[in-house]
C-alpha positions in Angstrom: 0.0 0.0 0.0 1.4 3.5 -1.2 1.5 6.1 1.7 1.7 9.7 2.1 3.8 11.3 5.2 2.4 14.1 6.8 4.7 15.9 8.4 3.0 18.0 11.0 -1.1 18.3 11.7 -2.9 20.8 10.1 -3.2 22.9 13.8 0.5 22.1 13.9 1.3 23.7 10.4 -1.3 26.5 10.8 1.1 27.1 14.2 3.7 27.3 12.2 2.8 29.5 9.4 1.9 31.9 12.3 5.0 31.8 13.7 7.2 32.2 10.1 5.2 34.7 9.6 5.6 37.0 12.7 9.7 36.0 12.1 9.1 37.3 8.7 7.1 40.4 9.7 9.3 41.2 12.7 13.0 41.1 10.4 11.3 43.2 8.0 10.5 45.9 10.5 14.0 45.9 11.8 15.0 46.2 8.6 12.8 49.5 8.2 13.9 50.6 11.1 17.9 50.3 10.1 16.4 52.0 6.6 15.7 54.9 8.9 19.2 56.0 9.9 20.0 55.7 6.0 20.3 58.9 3.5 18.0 57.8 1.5 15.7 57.3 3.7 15.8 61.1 5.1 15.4 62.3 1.8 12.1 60.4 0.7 10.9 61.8 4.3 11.9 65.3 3.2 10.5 64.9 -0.5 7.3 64.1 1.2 7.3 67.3 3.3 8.6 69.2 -0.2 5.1 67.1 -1.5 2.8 68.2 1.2 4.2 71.8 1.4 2.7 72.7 -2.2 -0.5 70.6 -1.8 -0.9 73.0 1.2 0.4 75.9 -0.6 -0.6 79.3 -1.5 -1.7 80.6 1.6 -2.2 84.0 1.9 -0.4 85.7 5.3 -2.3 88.1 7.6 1.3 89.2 8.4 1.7 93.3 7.9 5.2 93.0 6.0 6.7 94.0 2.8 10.0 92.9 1.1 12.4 95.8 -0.3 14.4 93.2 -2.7 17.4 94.4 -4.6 16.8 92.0 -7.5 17.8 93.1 -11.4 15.7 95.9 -11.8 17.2 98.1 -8.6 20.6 97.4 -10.3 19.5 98.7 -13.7 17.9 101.7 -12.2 20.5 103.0 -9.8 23.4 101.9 -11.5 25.2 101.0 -8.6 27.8 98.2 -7.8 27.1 95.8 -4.6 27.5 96.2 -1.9 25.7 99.7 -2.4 27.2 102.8 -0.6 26.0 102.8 3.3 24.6 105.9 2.5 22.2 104.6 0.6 20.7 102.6 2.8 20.7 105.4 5.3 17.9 107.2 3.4 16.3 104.1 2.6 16.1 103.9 6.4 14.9 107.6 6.6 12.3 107.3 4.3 10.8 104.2 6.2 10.8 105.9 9.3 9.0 108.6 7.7 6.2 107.1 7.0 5.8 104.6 10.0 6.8 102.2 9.4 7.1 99.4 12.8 10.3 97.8 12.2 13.0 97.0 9.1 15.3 93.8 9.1 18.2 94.5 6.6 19.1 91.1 5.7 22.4 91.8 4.9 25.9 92.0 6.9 27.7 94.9 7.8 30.7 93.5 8.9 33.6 95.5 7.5 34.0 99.5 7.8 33.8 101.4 4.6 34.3 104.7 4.5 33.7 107.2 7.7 31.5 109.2 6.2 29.4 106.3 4.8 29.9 104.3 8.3 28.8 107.3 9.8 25.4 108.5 7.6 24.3 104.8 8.5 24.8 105.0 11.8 23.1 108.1 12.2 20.1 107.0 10.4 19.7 103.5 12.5 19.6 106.2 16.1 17.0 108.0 14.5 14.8 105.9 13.1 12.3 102.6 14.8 13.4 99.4 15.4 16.4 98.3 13.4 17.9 94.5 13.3 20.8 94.0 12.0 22.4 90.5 10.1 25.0 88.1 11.5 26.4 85.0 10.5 28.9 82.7 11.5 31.7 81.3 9.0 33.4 77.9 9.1 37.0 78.0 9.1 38.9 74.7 8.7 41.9 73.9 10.1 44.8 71.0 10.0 42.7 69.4 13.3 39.1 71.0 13.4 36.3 73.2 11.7 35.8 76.0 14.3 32.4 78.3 13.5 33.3 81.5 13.4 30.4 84.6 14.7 30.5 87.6 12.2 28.9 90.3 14.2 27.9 93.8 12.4 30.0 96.8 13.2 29.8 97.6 17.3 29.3 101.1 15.8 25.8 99.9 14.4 25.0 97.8 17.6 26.0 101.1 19.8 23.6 103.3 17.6 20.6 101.0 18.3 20.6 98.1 15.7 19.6 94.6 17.2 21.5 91.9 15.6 20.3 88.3 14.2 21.8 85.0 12.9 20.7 84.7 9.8 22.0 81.6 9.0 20.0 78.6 7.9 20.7 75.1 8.0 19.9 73.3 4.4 19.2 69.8 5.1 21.3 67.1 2.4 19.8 68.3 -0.7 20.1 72.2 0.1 16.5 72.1 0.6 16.1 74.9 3.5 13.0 73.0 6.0 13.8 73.5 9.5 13.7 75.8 11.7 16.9 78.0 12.7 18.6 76.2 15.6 20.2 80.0 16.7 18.5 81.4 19.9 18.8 84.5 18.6 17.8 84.5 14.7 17.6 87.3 12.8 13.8 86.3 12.0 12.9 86.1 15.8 14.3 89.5 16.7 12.8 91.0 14.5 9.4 89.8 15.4 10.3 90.7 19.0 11.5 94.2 17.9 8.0 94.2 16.0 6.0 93.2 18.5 7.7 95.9 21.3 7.0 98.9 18.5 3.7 97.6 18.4 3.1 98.0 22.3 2.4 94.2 22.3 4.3 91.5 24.3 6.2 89.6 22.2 4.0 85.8 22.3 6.0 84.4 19.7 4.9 80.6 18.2 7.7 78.4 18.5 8.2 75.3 15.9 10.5 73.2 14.4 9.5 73.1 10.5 9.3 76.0 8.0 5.5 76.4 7.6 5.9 77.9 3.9 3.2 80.3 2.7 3.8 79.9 -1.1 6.3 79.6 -3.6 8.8 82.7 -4.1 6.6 86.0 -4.8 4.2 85.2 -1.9 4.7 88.0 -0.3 4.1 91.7 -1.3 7.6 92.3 -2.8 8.9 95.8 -4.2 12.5 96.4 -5.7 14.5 98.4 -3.8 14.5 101.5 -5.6 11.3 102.2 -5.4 11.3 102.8 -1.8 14.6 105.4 -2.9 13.1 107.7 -5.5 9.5 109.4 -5.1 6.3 108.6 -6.8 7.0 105.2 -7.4 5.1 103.9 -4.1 2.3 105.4 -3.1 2.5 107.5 -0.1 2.3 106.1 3.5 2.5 102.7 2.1 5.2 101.7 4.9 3.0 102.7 7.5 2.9 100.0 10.5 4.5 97.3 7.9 7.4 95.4 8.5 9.8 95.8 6.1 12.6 93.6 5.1 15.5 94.4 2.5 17.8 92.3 1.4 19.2 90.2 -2.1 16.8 88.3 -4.5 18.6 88.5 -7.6 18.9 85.2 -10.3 21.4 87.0 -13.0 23.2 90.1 -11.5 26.5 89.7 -11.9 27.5 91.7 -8.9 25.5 89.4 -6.8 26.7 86.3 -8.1 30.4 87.2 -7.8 29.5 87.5 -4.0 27.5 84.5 -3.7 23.5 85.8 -4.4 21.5 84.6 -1.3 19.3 82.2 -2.9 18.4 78.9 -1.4 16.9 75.5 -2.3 12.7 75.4 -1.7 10.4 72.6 -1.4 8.6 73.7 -4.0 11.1 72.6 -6.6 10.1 68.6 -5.7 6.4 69.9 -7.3 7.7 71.6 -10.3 7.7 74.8 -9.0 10.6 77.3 -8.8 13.4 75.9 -6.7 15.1 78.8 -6.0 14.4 81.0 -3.2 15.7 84.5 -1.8 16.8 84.9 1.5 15.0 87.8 2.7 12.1 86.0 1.5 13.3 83.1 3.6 13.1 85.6 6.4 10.2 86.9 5.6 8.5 83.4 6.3 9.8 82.7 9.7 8.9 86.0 10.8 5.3 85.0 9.7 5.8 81.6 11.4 6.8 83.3 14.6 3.8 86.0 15.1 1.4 84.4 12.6 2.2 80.8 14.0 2.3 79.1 10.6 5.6 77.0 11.4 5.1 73.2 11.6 5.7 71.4 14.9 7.1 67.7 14.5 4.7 65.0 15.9 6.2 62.9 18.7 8.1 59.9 17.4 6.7 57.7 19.9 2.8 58.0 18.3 4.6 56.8 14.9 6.4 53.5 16.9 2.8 52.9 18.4 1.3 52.9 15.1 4.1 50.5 13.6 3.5 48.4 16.6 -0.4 48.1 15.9 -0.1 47.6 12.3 1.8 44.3 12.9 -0.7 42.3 14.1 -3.8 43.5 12.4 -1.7 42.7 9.0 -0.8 39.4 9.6 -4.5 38.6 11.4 -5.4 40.0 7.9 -2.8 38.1 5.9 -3.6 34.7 7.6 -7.4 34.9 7.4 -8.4 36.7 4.2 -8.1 36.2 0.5 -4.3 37.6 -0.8 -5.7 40.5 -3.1 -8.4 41.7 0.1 -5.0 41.5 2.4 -3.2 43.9 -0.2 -6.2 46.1 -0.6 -6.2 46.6 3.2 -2.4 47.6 3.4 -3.0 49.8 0.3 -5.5 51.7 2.6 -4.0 51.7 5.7 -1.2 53.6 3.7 -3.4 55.9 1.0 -5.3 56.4 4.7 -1.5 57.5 7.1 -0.9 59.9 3.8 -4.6 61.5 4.0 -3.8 61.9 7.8 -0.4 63.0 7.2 -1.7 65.7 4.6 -4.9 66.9 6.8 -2.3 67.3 10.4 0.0 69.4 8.0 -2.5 71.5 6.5 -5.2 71.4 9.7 -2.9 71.6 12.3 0.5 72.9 11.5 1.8 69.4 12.4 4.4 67.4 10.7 4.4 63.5 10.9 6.0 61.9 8.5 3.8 59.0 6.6 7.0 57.0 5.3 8.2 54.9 8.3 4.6 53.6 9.3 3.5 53.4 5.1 6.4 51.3 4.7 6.1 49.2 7.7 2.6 48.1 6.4 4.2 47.4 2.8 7.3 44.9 4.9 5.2 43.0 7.2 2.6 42.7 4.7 5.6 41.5 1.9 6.6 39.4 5.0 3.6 37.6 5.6 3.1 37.5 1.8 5.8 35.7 1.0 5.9 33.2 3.9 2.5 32.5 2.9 3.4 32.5 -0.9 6.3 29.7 0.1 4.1 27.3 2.5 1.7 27.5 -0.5 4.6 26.3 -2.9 5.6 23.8 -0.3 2.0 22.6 -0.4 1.8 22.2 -3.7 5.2 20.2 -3.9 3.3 17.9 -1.5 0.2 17.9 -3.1 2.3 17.0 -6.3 4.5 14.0 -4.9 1.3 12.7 -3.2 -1.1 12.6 -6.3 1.3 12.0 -8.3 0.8 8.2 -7.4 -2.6 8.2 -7.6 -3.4 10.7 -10.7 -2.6 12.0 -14.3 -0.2 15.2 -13.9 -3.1 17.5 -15.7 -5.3 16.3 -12.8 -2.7 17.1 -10.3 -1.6 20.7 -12.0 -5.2 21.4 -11.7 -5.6 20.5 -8.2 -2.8 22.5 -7.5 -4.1 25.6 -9.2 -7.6 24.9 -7.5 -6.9 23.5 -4.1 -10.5 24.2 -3.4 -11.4 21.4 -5.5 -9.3 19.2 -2.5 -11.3 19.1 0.3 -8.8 16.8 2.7 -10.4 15.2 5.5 -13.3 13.3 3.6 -16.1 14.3 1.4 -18.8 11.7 0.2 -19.3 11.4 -3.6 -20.8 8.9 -6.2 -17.6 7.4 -8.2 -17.0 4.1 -10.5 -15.0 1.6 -8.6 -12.6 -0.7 -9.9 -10.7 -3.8 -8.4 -8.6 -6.3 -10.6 -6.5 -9.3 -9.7 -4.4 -11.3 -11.5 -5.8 -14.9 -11.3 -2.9 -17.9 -11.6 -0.7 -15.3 -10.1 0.9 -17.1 -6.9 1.3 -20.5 -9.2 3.9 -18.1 -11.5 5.6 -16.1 -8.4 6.4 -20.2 -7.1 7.9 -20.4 -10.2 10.3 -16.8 -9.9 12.4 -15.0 -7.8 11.5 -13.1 -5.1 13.7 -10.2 -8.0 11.7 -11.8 -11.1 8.8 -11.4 -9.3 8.6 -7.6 -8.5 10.2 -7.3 -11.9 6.6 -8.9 -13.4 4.7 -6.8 -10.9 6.3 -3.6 -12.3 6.1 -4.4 -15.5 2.2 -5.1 -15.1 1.2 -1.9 -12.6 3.7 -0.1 -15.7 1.2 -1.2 -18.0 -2.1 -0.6 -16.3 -1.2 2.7 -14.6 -1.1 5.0 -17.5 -4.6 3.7 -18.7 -6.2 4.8 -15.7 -4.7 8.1 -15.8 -5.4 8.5 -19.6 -9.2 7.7 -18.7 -8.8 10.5 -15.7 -8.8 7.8 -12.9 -7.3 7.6 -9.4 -5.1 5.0 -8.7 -5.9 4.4 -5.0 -3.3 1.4 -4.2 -1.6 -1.8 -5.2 -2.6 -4.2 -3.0 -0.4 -7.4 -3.9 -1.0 -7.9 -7.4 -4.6 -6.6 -7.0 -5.3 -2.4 -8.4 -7.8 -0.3 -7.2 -8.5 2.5 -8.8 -11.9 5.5 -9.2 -13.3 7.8 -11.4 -14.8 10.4 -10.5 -12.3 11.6 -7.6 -10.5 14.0 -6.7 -12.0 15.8 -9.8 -15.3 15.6 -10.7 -16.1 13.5 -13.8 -20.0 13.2 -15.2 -19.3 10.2 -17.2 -16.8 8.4 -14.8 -18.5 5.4 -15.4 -18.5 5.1 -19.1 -14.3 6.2 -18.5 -14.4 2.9 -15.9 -15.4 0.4 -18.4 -13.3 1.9 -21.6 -10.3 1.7 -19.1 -11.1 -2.0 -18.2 -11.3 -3.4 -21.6 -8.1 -1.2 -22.4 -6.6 -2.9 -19.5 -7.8 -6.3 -20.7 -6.1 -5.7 -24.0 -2.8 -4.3 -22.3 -2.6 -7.9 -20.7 -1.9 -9.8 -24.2 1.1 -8.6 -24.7 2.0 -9.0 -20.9 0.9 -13.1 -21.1 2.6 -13.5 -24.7 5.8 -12.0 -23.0 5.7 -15.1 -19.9 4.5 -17.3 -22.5 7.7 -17.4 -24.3 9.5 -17.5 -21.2 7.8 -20.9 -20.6 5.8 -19.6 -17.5 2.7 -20.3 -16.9 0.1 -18.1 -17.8 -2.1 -15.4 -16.4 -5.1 -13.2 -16.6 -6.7 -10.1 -14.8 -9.9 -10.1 -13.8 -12.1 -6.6 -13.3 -14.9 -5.9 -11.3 -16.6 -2.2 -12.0 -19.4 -0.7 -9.7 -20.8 2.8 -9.5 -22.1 4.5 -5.8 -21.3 6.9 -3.3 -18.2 7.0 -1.0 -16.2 8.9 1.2 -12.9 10.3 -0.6 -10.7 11.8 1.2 -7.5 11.5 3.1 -7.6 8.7 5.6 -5.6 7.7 8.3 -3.7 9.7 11.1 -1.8 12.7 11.5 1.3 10.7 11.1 0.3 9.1 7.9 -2.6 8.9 6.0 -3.7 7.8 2.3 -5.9 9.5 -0.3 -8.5 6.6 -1.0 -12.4 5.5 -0.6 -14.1 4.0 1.9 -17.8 2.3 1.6 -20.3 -0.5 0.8 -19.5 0.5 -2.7 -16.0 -0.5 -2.3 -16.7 -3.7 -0.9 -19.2 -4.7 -3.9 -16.4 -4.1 -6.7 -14.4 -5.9 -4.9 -16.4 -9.0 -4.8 -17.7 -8.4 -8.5 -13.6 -8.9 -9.2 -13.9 -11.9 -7.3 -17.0 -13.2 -9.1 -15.7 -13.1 -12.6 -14.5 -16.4 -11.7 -17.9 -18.1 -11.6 -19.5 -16.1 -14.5 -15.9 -17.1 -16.3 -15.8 -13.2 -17.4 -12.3 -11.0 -17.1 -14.8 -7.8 -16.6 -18.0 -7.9 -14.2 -20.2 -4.5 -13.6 -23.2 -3.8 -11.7 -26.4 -2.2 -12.9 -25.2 0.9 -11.2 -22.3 1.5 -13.4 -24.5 0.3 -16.2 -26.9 2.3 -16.2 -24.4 5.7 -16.3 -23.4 4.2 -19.5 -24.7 5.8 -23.1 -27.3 4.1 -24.3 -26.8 1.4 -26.9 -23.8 -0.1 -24.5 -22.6 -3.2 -25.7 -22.8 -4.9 -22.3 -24.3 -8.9 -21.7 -26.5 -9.2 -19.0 -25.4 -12.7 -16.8 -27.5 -12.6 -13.4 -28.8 -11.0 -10.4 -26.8 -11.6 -7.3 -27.1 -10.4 -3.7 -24.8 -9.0 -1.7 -24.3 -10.0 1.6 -26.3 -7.7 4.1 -28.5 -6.6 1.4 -31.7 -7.7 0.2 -31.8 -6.1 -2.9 -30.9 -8.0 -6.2 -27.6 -6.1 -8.4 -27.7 -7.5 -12.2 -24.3 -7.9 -13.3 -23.2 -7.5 -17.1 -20.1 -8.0 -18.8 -18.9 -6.4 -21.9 -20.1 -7.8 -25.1 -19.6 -6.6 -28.9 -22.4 -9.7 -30.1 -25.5 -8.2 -30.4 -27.1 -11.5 -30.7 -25.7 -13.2 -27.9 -26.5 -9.9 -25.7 -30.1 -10.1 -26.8 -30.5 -13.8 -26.3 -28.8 -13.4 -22.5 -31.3 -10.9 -21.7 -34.3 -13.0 -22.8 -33.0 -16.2 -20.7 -32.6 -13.9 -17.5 -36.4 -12.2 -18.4 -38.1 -15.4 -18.9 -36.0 -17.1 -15.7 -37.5 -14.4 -13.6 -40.7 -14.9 -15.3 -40.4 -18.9 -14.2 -40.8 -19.7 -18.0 -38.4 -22.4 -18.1 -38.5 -23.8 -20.8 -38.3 -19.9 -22.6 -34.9 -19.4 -20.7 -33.6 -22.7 -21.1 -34.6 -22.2 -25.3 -32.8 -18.7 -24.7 -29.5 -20.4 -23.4 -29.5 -22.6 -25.7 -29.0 -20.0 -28.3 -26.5 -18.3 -26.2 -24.3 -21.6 -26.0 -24.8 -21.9 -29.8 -23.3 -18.9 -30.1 -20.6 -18.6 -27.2 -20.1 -22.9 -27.0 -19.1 -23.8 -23.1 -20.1 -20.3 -22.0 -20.0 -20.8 -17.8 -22.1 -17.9 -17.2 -24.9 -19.8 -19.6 -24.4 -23.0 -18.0 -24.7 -21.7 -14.5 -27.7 -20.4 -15.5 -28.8 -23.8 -17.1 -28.4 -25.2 -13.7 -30.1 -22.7 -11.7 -33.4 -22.9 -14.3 -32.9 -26.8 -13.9 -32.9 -26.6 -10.2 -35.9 -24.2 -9.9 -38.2 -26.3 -12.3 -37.8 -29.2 -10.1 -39.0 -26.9 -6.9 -42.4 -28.2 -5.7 -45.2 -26.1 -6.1 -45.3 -23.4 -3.5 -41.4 -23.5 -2.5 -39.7 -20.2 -1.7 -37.3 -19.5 -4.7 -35.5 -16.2 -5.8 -34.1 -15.3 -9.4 -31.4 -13.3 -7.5 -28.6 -15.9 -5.8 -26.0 -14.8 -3.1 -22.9 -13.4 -4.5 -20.8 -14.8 -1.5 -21.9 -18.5 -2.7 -20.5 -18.0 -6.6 
């Protein structure tokens, strides 16, 4: 008998995929969470901040402030080289205070003295005019051992005249891109909202945060050149009054400014297709909206993003283990279009930046993870499935079964199928005669020749049982005409054995010959036997009944017996002979049993002995056998029949008899 190994029990292996898979899903996370230290990594979180920062953008400002830029246009009008005399900027300052303005940032460094006249017209102008702030920066000097940072402070002369002084330094992340806030305590930007905020009479309640909250791309705010502001007429009149005012470089092409490094800077907006340059002062101009206006992005704490992670492990394996592949995917696709939609409404709702990337990709890993472990115990099912009905059916049956393993119910399932047993009759007379080696070597060379038929008819081949077969149709696969299949395989069988007996024929051994019994009714198919090991085969009264139909070819002298069952699934016009009723043991109902038969005649004449038998004409059947033996001389299934019409005819009147006789006493 051919056996299947199981190696564990399906609770066993369902434990196991569980386990695999939270392996799986666990490495992948730690895997993410290494990506996260990687440049790569910060970048894709930074492109999605450049992403949501012009979804979220325009945005108009409520902030009173105007930008003085000294772009192209101021160069072609005053006709001046940078950096423009002191002087200058004195009666720019002049004409601000003039008209009210609340406060002017000049966004540019006055570090080195020029001339003492210019030095001096600026300072003048910065003690007689509002609140003044003043740009520093710090320079990196490298050395043999160290870079030391190095502060570059306006003139003291400024400072002592009333100017406040700012950093206004920024810190560009990897790709330039300027998105966080200034680390300096004093920043230009913040003391200048504080100076604001004092002229104002208002205390200074600046919003802290720790991501550029950008309005809009360059141009945002209301930007003038800087020459306007110098000659009359060209703004209207009071136009400063109560504004903020901010002057400093946004040039893209003078060549002044780009001999002395323009102060231009890498935006978000460049990731959207947008300008990706972006002025300094105008830089400036957005954190001093951030800090009174509050539009400046404060980072979400990390440790809501790791409690996500950790609750999107288990509800994506729960998901991955109990629902169909493609619903499992859908779910991670929505959990992640859903931590984006989040993502974008906290940025745009409430100033508040989480990043969507490490919990978006944690769903995509442990999903991948639990995919693919599931993915291999499938293939390793289907090897199994493979090598284990591989003995029993064709490969097309098998690829199909593996391509439709709902079609494989293990465990059982009851189901009407055609039964075959054969047996190879004069069998242990020729094995005396071998080698135990000669022996198995006739075996193979029979089950090598009766194998394949089944298959090619779409049969199971359940087990060799000594040098018995059986075999079904209509199992694992269903199969509407599994009967008619049955009986074309058994008299392909029956032909397969000539060359089989010609071949120990010319050996010198004696002969032998298979005999077939067929019968059609429902089962249970399944996997049988323990967790250890088990069989695919069937189990039932139908089993039991081809069995002894194999057996009782040897009293109807028949190599193939069927029952009425399988019969009667046949198409019509079947050449089958019908021989007799029998009874099987613990039954009481009568089976006919018929044998293949291409003689119409002898078919017809069978069927009239058997009608008129049952009709207790005897001297009808015994006229019908006769015909039969006339045409089929020393038939044993006729003869038997003689005997039994004989017997009952010589019955007294009255006596119990039965057409039908026991199949256990043939």
């Amino acid at each position: 008998m051919f056996w299947t190994r199981a190696t564990v029990s399906e609770p066993a292996d369902r434990r196991r995929q569980r386990g695999l898979a939270l392996a799986a899903a666990l490495l992948a996370l730690l895997l993410v969470g290494a990506a996260t230290f990687s440049r790569p990594w910060h970048a894709l979180e930074f492109k999605t901040f450049d992403v949501l920062t012009a979804l979220t953008a325009p945005q108009r400002t409520g902030l009173n402030v105007v930008i003085l830029a000294i772009d192209e246009p101021t160069f072609q009008e005053l006709q001046q080289p940078w950096p423009f005399p002191r002087s200058m900027h004195a009666a720019l300052l002049q004409r601000l205070h003039d008209e009210g303005a609340a406060a002017v940032g000049l966004d540019i460094v006055f570090a080195d003295p020029s001339s003492e006249a210019e030095d001096a017209a600026l300072a003048r102008a910065i003690a007689q005019v509002g609140p003044v702030v003043l740009a520093s920066t710090r320079e990196k000097i490298d050395s043999a051992n160290a870079a030391l940072w190095m502060e570059v402070q306006p003139l003291q002369r400024f400072l002592d005249a009333g100017a406040d002084a700012g950093d206004a330094g920024v810190e560009p992340d990897d790709d330039f891109v300027v998105r966080r806030a200034p680390v300096a305590r004093e920043s230009f930007a913040l003391r200048l909202a504080q100076r604001a905020a004092e002229a104002r009479g208002q205390a200074p309640a600046l919003r802290h945060f720790d991501w550029i909250g950008y309005r809009g791309p360059r141009g945002t705010f209301d930007t003038r050149s800087y020459y306007q502001a110098l000659e009359p007429g060209l703004l209207p009149e009071g136009f400063f009054k109560g504004k903020i005012v901010l002057v400093g470089r946004s040039v893209r092409t003078a060549a002044e400014l780009t001999r002395s490094q323009a102060d231009l800077f890498n935006s978000p907006f460049g990731t959207a297709g947008g300008e990706r340059l972006f002025p300094g002062v105008e830089l400036q101009a957005t954190l001093l909206d951030n800090y009174l206006n509050g539009g400046g992005l404060r980072s979400v704490p990390e440790g809501w993003t790791l409690a996500l992670t950790a609750l999107l492990l288990p509800l994506l394996l729960w998901a991955s283990r109990r629902w169909h592949p493609a619903a499992a995917a859908s779910l991670t696709a929505a959990l992640v279009l859903a931590m984006g939609a989040v993502s974008w409404w906290l940025f745009a709702a409430h100033r508040l930046w989480w990043p969507p990337l490490l919990p978006a990709v944690a769903a995509v890993a442990v999903y991948g993870a639990a995919a693919l472990v599931g993915y291999a115990i499938v293939r390793q099912r289907a090897r199994q499935t493979r090598a284990m009905f591989a003995q029993y059916v064709p490969p097309a049956v098998v690829s199909r079964l593996i391509a439709q393993p709902d079609l494989m119910r293990l465990g059982g399932e009851a189901r009407e199928v055609t039964l075959m047993f054969t047996d190879l009759a004069n069998f242990t007379t020729l094995s005396e005669q071998l080698s135990a080696e000669q022996t198995v070597e006739v075996l193979t060379g029979y089950f090598n020749a009766m194998t394949p038929i089944v298959h090619a008819t779409g049969g199971t081949v359940d087990k060799f049982i000594g040098d018995a077969v059986m075999a079904f149709w209509g199992a694992p696969l269903d199969d509407a005409q599994h009967a008619a299949h049955a009986v074309s395989a058994a008299i392909a069988m029956q032909q397969a054995m000539q060359p089989l007996v010609a071949d120990l024929h010319a050996r010198g051994l004696p002969p032998i010959h298979m005999r077939i019994g067929l019968h059609t009714g429902r089962v249970v198919v399944g996997n049988v036997g323990s967790e250890q090991r088990f069989s695919y085969t069937a189990i039932g009264d139908a089993v039991n009944l081809a069995a002894r139909l194999e057996g009782a070819n040897k009293a109807f002298g028949t190599s193939i017996l069927l029952s009425a069952a399988t019969a009667a699934q046949l198409p019509a016009g079947a050449a089958l002979r019908a021989l007799d009723d029998v009874i099987v043991k613990g039954k009481t109902e009568p089976v006919r049993v018929f044998t293949p038969c291409d003689d119409t005649v002898l078919c017809q004449a069978s069927l009239a002995a058997l009608e008129a038998f049952h009709a207790r004409d005897w001297d009808g059947a015994l006229q019908a056998l006769e015909q039969v033996l006339q045409r089929a001389p020393g038939d044993v299934a006729a003869l038997r029949l003689s005997a039994r019409v004989a017997q009952a005819r010589a019955l007294p009147p009255g006596a119990d008899w039965s057409p039908a006789v026991a199949l256990d006493k043939l």
